[in-house]
C-alpha positions as YAML, in Angstrom:
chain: A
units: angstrom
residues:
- id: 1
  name: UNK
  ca: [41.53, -17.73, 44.02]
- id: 2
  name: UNK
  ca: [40.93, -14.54, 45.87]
- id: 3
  name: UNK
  ca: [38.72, -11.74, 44.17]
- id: 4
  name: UNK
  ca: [41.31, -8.98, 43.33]
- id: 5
  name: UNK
  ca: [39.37, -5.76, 42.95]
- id: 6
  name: UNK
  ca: [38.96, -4.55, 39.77]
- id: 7
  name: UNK
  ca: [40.80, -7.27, 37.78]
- id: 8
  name: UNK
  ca: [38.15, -9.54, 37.25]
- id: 9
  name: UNK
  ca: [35.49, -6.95, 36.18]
- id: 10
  name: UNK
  ca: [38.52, -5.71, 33.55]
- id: 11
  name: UNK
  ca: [38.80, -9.66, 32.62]
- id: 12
  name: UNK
  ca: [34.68, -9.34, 32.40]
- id: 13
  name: UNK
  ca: [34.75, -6.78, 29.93]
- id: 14
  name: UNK
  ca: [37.81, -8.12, 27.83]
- id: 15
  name: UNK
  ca: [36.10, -11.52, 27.58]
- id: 16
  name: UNK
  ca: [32.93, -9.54, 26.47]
- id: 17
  name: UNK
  ca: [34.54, -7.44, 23.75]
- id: 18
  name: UNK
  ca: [35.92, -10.46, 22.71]
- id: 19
  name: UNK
  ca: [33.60, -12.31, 21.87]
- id: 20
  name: UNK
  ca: [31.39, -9.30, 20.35]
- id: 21
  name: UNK
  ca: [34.15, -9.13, 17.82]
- id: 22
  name: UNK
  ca: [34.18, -12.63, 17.25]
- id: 23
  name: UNK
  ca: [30.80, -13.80, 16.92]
- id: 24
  name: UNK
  ca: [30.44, -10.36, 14.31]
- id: 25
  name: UNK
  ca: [33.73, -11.84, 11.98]
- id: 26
  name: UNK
  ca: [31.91, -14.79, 11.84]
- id: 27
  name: UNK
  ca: [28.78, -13.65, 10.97]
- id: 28
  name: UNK
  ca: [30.12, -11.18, 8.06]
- id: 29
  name: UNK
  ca: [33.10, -13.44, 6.80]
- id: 30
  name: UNK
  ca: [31.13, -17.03, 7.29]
- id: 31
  name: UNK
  ca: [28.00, -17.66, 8.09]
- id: 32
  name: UNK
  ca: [26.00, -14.60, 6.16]
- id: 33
  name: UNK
  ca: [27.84, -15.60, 2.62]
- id: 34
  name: UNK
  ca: [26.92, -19.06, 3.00]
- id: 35
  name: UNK
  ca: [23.17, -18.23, 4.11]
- id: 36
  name: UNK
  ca: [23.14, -16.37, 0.72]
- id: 37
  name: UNK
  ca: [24.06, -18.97, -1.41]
- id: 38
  name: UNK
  ca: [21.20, -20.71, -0.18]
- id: 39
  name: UNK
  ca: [18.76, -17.73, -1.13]
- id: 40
  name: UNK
  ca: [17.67, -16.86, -4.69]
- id: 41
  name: UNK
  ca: [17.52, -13.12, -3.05]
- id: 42
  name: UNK
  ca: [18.39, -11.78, -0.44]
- id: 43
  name: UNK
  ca: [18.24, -8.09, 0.52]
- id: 44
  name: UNK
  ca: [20.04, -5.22, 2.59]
- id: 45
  name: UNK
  ca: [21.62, -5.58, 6.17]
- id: 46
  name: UNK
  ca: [20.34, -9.48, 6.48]
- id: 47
  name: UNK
  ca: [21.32, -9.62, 10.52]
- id: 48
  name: UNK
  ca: [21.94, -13.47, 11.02]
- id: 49
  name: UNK
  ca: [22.23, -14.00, 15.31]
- id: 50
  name: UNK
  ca: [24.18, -17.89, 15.99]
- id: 51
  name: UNK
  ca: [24.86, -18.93, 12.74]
- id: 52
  name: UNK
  ca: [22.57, -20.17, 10.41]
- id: 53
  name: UNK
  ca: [19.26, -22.12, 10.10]
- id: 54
  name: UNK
  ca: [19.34, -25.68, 9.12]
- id: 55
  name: UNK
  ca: [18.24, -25.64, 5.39]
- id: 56
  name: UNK
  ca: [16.61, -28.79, 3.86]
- id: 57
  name: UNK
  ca: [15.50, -29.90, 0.56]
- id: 58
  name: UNK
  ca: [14.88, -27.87, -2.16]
- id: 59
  name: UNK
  ca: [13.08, -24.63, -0.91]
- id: 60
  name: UNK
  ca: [13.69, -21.66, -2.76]
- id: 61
  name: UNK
  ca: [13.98, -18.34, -0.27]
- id: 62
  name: UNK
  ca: [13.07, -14.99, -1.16]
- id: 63
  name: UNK
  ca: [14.51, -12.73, 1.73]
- id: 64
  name: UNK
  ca: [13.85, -9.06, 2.16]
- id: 65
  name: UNK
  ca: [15.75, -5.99, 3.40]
- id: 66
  name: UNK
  ca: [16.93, -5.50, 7.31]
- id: 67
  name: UNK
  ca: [15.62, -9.42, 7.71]
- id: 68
  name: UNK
  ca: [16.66, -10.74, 11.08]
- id: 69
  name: UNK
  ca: [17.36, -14.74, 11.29]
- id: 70
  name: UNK
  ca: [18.34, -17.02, 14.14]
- id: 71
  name: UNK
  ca: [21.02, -20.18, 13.34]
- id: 72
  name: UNK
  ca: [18.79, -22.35, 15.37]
- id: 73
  name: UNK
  ca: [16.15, -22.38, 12.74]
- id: 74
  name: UNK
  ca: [15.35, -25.14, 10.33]
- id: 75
  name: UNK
  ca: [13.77, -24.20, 6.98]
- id: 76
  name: UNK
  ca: [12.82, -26.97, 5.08]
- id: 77
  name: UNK
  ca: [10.81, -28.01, 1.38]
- id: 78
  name: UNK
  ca: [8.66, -30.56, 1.06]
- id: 79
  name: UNK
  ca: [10.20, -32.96, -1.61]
- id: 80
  name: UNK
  ca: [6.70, -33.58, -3.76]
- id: 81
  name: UNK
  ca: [6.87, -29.74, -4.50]
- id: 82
  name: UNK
  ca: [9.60, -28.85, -7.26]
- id: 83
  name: UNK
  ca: [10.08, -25.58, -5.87]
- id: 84
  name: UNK
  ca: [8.67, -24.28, -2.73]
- id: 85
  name: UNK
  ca: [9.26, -20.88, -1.49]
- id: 86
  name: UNK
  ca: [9.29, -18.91, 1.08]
- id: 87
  name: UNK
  ca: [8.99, -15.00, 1.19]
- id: 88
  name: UNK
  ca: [10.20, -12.77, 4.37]
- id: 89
  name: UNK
  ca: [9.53, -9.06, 3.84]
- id: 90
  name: UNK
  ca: [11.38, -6.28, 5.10]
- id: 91
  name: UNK
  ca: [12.39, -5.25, 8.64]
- id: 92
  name: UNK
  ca: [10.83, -8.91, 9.76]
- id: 93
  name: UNK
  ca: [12.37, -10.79, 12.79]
- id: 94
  name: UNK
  ca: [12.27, -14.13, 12.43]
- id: 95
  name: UNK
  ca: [12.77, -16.08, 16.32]
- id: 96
  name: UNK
  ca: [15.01, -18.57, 17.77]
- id: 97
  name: UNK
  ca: [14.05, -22.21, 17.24]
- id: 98
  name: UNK
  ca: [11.45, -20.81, 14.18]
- id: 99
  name: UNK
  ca: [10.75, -24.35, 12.18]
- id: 100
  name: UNK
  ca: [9.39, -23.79, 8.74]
- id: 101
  name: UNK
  ca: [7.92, -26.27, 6.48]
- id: 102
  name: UNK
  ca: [7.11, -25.12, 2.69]
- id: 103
  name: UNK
  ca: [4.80, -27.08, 0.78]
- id: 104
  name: UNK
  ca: [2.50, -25.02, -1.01]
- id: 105
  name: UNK
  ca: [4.32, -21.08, -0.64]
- id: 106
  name: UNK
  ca: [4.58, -19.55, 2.92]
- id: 107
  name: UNK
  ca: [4.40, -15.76, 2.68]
- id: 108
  name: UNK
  ca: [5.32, -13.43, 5.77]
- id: 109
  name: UNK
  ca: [5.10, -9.96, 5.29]
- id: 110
  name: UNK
  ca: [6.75, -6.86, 6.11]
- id: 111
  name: UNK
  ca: [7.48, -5.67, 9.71]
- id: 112
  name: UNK
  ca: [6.68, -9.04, 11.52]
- id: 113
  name: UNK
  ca: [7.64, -10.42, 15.07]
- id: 114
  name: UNK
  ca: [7.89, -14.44, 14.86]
- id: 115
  name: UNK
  ca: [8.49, -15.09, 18.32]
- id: 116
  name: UNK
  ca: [10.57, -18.03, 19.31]
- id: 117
  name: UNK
  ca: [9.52, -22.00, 18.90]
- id: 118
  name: UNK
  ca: [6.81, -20.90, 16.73]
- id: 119
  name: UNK
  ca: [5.90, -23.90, 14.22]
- id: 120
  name: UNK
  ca: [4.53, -22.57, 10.30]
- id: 121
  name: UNK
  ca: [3.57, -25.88, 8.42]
- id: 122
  name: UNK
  ca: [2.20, -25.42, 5.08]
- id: 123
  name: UNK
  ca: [2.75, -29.58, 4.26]
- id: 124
  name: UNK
  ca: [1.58, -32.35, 5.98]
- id: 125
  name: UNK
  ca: [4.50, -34.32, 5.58]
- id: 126
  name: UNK
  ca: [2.75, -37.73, 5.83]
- id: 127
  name: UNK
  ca: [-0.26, -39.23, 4.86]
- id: 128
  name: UNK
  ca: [-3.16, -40.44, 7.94]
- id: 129
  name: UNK
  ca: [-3.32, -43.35, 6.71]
- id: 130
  name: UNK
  ca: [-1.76, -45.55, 9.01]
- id: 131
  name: UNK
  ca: [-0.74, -48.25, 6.26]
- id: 132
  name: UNK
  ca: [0.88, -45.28, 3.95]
- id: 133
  name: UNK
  ca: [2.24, -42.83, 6.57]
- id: 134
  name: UNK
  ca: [5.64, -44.30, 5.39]
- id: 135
  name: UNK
  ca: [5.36, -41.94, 2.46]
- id: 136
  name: UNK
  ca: [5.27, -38.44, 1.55]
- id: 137
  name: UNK
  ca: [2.05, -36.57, 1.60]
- id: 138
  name: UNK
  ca: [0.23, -35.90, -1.46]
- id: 139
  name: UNK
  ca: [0.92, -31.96, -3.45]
- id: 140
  name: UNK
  ca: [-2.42, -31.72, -2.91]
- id: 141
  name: UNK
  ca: [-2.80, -32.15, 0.69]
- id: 142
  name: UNK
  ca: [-0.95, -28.80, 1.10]
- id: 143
  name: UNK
  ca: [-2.46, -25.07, 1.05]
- id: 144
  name: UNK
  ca: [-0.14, -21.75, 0.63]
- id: 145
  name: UNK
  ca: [-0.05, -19.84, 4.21]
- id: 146
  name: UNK
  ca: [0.51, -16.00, 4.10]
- id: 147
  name: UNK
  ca: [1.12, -14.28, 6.96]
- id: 148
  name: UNK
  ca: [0.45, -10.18, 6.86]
- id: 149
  name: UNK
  ca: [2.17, -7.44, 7.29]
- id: 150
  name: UNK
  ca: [2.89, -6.17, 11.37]
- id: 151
  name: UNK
  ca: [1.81, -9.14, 12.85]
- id: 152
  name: UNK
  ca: [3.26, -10.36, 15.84]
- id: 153
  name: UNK
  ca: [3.28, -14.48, 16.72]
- id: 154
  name: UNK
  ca: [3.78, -15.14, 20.52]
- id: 155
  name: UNK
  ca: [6.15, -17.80, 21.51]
- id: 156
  name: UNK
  ca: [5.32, -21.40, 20.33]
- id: 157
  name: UNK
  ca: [2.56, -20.43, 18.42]
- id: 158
  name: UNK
  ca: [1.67, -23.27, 15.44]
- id: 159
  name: UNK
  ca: [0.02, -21.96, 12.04]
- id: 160
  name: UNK
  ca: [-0.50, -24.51, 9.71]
- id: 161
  name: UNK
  ca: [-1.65, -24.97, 6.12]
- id: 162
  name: UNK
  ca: [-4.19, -22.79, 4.32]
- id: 163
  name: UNK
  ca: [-3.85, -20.07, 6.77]
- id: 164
  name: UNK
  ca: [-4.19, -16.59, 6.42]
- id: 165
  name: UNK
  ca: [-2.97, -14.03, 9.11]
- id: 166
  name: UNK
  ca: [-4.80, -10.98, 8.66]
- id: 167
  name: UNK
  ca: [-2.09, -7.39, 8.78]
- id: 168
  name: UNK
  ca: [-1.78, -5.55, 12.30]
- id: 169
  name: UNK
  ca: [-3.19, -9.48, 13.85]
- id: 170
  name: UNK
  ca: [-1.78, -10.59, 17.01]
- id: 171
  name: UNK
  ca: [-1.29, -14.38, 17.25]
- id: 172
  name: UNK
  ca: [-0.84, -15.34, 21.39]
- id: 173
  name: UNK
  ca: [1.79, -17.67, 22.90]
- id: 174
  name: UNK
  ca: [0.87, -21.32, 22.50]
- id: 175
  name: UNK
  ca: [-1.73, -21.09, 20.20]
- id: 176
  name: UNK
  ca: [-2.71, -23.41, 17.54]
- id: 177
  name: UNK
  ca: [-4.03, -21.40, 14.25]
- id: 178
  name: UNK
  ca: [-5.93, -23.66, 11.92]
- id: 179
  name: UNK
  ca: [-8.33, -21.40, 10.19]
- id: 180
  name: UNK
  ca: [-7.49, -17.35, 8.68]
- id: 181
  name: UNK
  ca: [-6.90, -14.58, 11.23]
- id: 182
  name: UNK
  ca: [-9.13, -11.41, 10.03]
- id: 183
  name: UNK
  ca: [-6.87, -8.08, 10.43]
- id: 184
  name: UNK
  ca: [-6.42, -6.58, 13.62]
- id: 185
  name: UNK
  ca: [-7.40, -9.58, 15.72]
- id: 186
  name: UNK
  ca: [-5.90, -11.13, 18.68]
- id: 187
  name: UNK
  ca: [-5.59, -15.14, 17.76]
- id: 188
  name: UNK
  ca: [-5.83, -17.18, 21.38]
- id: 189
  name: UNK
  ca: [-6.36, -20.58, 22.08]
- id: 190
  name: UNK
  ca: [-6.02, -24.49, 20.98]
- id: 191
  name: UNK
  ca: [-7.37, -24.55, 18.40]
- id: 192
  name: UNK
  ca: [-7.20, -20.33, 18.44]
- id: 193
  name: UNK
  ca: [-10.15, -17.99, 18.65]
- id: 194
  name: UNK
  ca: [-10.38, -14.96, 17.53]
- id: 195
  name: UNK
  ca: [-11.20, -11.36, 19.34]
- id: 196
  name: UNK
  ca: [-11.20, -7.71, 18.01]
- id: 197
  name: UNK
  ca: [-7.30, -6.28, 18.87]
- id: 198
  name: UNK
  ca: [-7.72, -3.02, 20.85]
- id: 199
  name: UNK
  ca: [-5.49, -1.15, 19.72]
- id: 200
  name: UNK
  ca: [-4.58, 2.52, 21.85]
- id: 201
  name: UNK
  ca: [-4.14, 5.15, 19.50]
- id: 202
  name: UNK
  ca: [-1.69, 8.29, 20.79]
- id: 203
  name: UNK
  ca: [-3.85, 11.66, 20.67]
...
């Protein structure tokens, strides 16, 4: 077919518009009341990008204002817990491919950057044993992980159980958190280190 000038850039733009305006009925008309049914709360101008995140067992989500969420998420509750929870706060962006596993409560604070991959496991899931990983993991082998306010979590970042993410903290790509981030720290490393976060103030 031979490129006619103009008419496939006007073809580009159509197709563009078009699905814009699709993909924003669908997210207001489908998938944003159905995320909501899943919540116990869920605040203003929740901004859900693909659809939304696979939801499993019985976790209980607290969702703040201006919250954005990708589709290809899963959120899931451990099954020995009655009710696990998990808390975003406001004007937090939550990335694509974010897996979250809620034994004891996972907190994340206001005015965070989750990055995309990142893992945040406050459950086991299984015990070590080799003769009894066929079950669930005992209550007690999970700890609550909060995560503070204006932190940022580079892409594929794990942070799991009984971690606590200092505010203003900075947790690098690939890095494996296992014990708490102080505030204002840069996280780095397997398992992560931590280093003071210079931060440039504006005169």
């Amino acid at each position: 077919m031979p490129l006619i000038p103009g008419l496939y850039q006007l073809l580009s733009w159509e197709r563009c518009a078009r699905l814009i305006l699709l993909r924003n009925l669908a997210r207001f008309l489908y998938y944003t009341p159905m995320f909501k049914c899943h919540c116990q709360s869920v605040g203003k101008r929740l901004y859900l990008i693909g659809g939304i995140p696979l939801i499993q067992n019985n976790i209980r989500l607290i969702i703040g204002d201006d919250v954005t969420l990708y589709g290809y998420s899963t959120l899931s509750g451990s099954k020995v817990f009655e009710q696990p929870t998990l808390y975003v706060g406001n004007n937090t962006t939550l990335g694509y491919q974010l897996v979250i596993t809620v034994g004891c409560d996972v907190t994340i604070g206001a005015h965070c950057l989750i990055a995309e991959r990142v893992m945040i496991m406050s459950y086991d899931g299984h015990p070590v044993n080799p003769g009894e990983r066929h079950l669930p993991a005992p209550p007690e082998s999970s700890r609550p992980i909060v995560i503070g306010d204006n932190v940022w979590i580079g892409a594929g970042s794990v942070i799991l159980k009984g971690v606590r993410v200092g505010t203003g903290s900075v947790v690098a790509s690939g890095s494996v958190v296992t014990s708490n981030v102080p505030p204002n720290t840069l996280a780095i490393g397997n398992p992560a280190r931590c280093y003071p976060l210079m931060v440039r103030t504006h005169s």
